[in-house]
Structure formats: structure tokens, C-alpha cells
N, C-alpha and C positions, 0 to 999 in steps of 0.2 A: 576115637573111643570104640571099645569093642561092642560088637552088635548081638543080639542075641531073640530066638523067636518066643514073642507075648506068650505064646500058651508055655513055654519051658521053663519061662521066669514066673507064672502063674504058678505052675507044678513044681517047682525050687522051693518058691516061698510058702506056699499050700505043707508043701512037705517038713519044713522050719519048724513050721507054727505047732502042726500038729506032734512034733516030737517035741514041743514044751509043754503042750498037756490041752492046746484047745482040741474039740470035735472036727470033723473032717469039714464039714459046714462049715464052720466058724471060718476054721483054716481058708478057704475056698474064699468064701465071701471078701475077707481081710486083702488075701491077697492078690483077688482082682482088681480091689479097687487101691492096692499102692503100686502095682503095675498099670494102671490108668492113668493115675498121676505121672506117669515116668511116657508113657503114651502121648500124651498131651503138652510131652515138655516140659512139667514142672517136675525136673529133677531134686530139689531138697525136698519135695512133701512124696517122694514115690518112694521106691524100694530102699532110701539113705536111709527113710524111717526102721526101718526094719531092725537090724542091731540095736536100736533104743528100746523097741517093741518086745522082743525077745529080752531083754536085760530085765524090763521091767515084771514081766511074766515069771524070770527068774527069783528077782528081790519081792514077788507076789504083790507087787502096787500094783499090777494088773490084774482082772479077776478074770478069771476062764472058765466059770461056769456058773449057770442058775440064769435068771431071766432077770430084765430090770424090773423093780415094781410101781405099779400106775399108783400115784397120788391122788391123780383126778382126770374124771371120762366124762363128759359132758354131750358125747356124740363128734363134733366138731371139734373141741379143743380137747387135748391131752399132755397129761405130764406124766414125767415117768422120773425117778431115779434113777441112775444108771448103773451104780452100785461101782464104778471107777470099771465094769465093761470094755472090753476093748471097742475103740468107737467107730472103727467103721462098719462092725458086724452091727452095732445099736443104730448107727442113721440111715443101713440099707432097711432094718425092723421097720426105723418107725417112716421111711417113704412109702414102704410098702403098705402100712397100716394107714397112713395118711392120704395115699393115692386111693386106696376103697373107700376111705369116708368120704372123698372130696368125690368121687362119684354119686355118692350116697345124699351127702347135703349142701354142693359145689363147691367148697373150702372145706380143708382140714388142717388144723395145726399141732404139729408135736412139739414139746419144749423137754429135752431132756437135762438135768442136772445131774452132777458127778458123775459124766460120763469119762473115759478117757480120753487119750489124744485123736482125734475124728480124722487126720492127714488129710488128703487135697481135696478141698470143697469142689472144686470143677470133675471130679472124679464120681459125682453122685446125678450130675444134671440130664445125664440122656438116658438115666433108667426112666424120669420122668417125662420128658420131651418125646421120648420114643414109643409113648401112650398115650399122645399127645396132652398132655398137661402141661399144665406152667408150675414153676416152681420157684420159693424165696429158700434159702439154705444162711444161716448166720452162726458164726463159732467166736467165745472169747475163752480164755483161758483165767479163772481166780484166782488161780493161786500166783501166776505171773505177773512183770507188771516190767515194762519197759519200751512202750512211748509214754514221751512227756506229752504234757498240756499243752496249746498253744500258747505261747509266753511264759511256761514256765520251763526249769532245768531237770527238775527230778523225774521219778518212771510213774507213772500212772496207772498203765493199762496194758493190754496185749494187741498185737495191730488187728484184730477183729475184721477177719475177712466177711465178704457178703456176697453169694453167689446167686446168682438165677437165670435160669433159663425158660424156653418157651418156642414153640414150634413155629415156622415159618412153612410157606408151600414147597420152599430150595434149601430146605433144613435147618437146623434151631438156630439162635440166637444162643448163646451161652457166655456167662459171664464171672470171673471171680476175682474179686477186687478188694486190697487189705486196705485198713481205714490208715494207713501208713503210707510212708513214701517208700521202705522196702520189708522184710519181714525178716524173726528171729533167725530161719535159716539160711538167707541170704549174709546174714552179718556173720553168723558163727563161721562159717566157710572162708570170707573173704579172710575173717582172722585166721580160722586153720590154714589155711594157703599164704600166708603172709601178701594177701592182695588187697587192693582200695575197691573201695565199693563204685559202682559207677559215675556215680555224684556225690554229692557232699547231702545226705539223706541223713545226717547226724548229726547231732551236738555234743560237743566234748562236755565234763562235767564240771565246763565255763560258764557254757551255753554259745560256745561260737561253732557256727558250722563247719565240717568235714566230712571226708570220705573217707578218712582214716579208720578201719575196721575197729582196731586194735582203742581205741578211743573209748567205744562202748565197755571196755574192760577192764579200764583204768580207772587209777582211784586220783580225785574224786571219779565215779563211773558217769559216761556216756549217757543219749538215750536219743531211740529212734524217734523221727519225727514225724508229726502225723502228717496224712496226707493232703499233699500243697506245700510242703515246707513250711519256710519264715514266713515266705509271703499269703498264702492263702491257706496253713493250715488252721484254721478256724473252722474252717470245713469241715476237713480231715476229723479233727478234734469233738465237732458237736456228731458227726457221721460216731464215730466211736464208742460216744457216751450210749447213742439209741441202739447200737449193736449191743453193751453191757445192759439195755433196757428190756430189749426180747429175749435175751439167753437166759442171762444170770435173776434177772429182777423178776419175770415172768416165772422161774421158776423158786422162786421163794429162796434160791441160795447162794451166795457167792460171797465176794469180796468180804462184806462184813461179816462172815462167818468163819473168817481166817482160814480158809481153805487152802491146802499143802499136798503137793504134789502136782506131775504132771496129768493134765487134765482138759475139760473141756465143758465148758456149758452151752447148749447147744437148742437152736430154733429152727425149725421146718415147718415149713408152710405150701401145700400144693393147691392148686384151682383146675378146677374141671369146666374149658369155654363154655361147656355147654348149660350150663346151671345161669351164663350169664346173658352177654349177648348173642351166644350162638358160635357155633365151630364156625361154619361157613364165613358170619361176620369177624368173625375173631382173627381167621386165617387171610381173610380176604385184606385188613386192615395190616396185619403182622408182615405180611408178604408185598406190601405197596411200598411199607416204610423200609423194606430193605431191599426192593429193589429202587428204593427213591434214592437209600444213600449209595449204593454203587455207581450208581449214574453220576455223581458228583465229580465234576473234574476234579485232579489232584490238583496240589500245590506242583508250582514249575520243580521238576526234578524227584517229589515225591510218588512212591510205589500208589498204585488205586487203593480206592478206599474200600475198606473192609467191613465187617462187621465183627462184633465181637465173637470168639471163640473160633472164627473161621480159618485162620491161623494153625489154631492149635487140635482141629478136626483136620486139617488138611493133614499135619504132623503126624497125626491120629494111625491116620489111612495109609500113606507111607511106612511108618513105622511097623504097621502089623504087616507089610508087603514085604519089606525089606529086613525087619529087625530090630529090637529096640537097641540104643543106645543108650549106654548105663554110663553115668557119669563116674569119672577116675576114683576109685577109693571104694565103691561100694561094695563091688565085689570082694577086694581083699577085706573087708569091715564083716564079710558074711564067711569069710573061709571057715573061721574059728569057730562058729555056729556049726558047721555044717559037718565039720572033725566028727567036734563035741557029739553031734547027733547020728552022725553016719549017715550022711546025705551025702550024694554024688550033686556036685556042681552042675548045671547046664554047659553045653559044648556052646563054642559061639556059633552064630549064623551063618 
């Protein structure tokens, strides 16, 4: 895969955005954090998004100006409408607003509704980690709906990722995790590629399990399943419901409101240790439990144990050394953009 330097695919997409009509801000914000996503290895939630983001801006279901408006300001809790926002300029808004209150009253929580699509929740964790806060990040989609119930065959829900992170003394913890076994853009890919997903993370619309991509798409239709599979997505599935509890329900609107379009309802919540037990204790506890689990011998023949997100900060760190790697197709997905707009492509690395 060709490689290419973080800041040039930042100034690419920066440059996109704002020749479809957002603010240079906007621009800026947006497109650090789908190049974050692509930093960290999740290539469907990073720069793929991009041509979908620009389409949508185009056909105007995305709005590109004005502020979302607060419902309700209580100090601590806050809700906002998002007004369909592009969303990752709305959940860097409301960390930032939610990192001062949580300074202010030791917790803060944002719940924004009719946000748009918010892209890779692990793309938002070390704005807060790196001031030292902890942070809970939750995103479902209402207007979508394709995992099943556990037990049943039809689509439900959206896989309702649930991110958080939190400072250690040998750096964060960082986590992002869908209430599913895989996610919408893992499946749409393995279908456009004519590829199997790596397990059987699906049910044809029998209800027998596959990894047949192409499954999800047929009629009767498919559907992902929650996380644990057959056998323990009961998990998965009640994990799910409480994601649609904090987004959508918290904020007075979703599912039951027939909601249409691509979108996103959206939960944040920051903690400030010191409102609680104390940095010193907080760090001291954080930093025991992760070097308790390194210490753990592996399994015969498995790599050492890790922690969450270490992986994908190591990637991190590499990547901005060396160059990111853009997964096949994205780049050509942006030529036509970039005509369109008379932006020069980034050179590779």
C-alpha cells in the first residue's frame, strides 16, 4: 500500500472539505481526526469516510454551518442538537466543553442528537488522556439498523461502538469496542472485494451462520451479530441496548422518531481524577494494573500481553515516522473530488 506523510493527508483532506463549503476550522478539525483513524489502523472509519462525507455535503444532508443548539445546560450534563453537523467537528466541540466542566464539577457529560456520522471513536481518546482525563465516548446510528437480537434473524440496531480511555504513568489505556462481532464497514468491503469476512460473524437471512459477506445483502437479507456470536451474544445484545440508552434515549430522540439518514447519536462523558480519589491515587492504581497485566506470562507460543490500544499507538507512532498507509481504493475514491475541486493530490512518502 502506498504511504503517504500525516500532515499532507491532513492538508489534502483539510483542502477537500473546505472546497465543499466548510470553514477552514471545520476543515482542519474533520480531517485530523479521519487521518487519526487511518493512524491507528482503522482503515474503514479514516480517510474511506471521506467520499461519503463530501457526497453528503454535496446532496446537503450534511450541514456546514451555524452551531448546534443546547436543549439543556445543567452545569454537568449537556444536550445539544446537532442539526445533522458534521460529527467530528461536533464531538471534538463537545470534549472540549466537556473536558472544562469536568474540571469545573469532576464529571461532565455531552449527549448530542442528530449529529452526523462521528467516524472512528478511538480517534477522539488522547485529546483527552493527554490532559490527563478519562473519558467514556458512545455512538449508535437511528436511522440504521443491522444487527440482530440475540436469538433473533432480523436487524435491530447499529453495532454501537463504546470507546474510553484513561491515563497511565507508561501512557493511556485506550479502547474502542463495537457491541458487534464486526462492523457496517468491514462487511460493505469484504462484499465490494468479493471477500469472506474473517469468521462466520453473520447470519444469512435463515439465521445460520457465515462469513459470506455477500449474505448480508441478499434477500431474505443478512445480519450482523452481536457481540460473542451464537454462543454468548446475549452480551453483545444487552451491551447494545445500553449504548441505544446513553445516545439516543438520553437524548430524547431516535429510533421512535423514524429518523432517516446517515447519522449519529452520540454520548460523551469526561472525569477529571482529581475531583475524585486523587491523580496521584488514580495514576498510582492505573499504572499498577497495567503493569500487573504485562507481566503476565503468555499463552505457549502467544505474542506478550498487551494492553488495550497499545497496538494501535505503537502503529500511531510508526506511521507518523514512516508514513501512513492508505488502504487500496481510497485514494482513487478521492481523485474525482479533487478534479472536481482543483486540489493537487499529496505525493507519496
Amino acid at each position: 500500500m502506498p504511504r503517504f506523510a500525516a500532515d499532507q493527508l491532513v492538508g489534502y483532506a483539510g483542502s477537500l472539505l473546505r472546497a465543499s463549503g466548510l470553514s477552514a476550522a471545520r476543515a482542519q478539525t474533520i480531517a485530523e481526526i479521519l487521518v487519526e483513524g487511518d493512524l491507528f489502523g482503522h482503515t474503514t472509519h479514516g480517510l474511506q469516510l471521506l467520499p461519503g462525507y463530501l457526497k453528503e455535503i454535496d446532496s446537503g444532508t450534511m450541514t456546514v454551518t451555524g452551531d448546534p443548539e443546547t436543549l439543556a445546560d445543567t452545569g454537568p450534563a449537556i444536550t445539544w442538537d446537532g442539526r445533522r453537523l458534521p460529527g467530528p467537528w461536533l464531538v471534538v466541540q463537545a470534549l472540549d466543553l466537556a473536558s472544562q466542566r469536568a474540571v469545573q464539577y469532576g464529571t461532565a457529560t455531552v449527549v448530542i442528537r442528530r449529529s452526523h456520522h462521528i467516524a472512528c471513536l478511538a480517534a477522539y481518546l488522547k485529546r483527552a488522556t493527554d490532559r490527563g482525563l478519562a473519558i467514556i465516548l458512545a455512538s449508535s446510528d437511528p436511522a440504521g439498523a443491522s444487527v440482530t437480537p440475540h436469538g433473533g434473524v432480523g436487524r435491530l440496531m447499529t453495532p454501537n461502538p463504546l470507546a474510553a480511555g484513561w491515563p497511565t504513568a507508561s501512557g493511556p489505556v485506550l479502547l474502542d469496542v463495537s457491541m458487534s462481532t464486526t462492523t457496517n464497514g468491514l462487511t460493505n468491503r469484504c462484499h465490494a472485494e468479493g471477500k469472506p469476512l474473517p469468521h462466520p460473524w453473520l447470519i444469512d437471512g435463515h439465521g445460520e451462520p457465515t462469513a459470506d459477506a455477500s449474505a448480508y445483502f441478499a434477500d431474505p437479507p443478512g445480519a450482523i451479530l452481536p457481540l460473542g456470536g451464537l454462543d454468548l451474544g446475549h452480551k453483545g445484545y444487552a451491551l447494545g441496548l445500553m449504548i441505544e440508552m446513553m445516545t439516543s434515549a438520553l437524548g430524547g430522540y431516535g429510533r421512535a422518531d423514524g429518523e432517516t439518514g446517515w447519522g449519529a447519536a452520540v454520548f460523551l462523558q469526561v472525569f477529571d481524577p482529581d475531583a475524585f480519589g486523587g491523580r496521584d491515587g488514580f495514576l498510582r492504581e492505573t499504572s499498577w494494573l497495567a503493569d500487573a497485566a504485562r507481566a503476565i506470562p503468555p499463552r505457549p507460543g502467544a505474542p506478550p500481553v498487551r494492553l488495550p490500544g497499545e497496538a494501535g499507538l505503537k502503529r500511531r507512532a510508526e506511521q507518523l515516522r514512516a508514513g501512513v498507509e492508505l488502504y487500496g481504493g481510497i485514494r482513487e475514491a478521492l481523485e474525482p473530488w479533487a478534479k472536481r475541486f482543483g486540489v493537487e493530490p499529496p505525493p507519496e512518502a
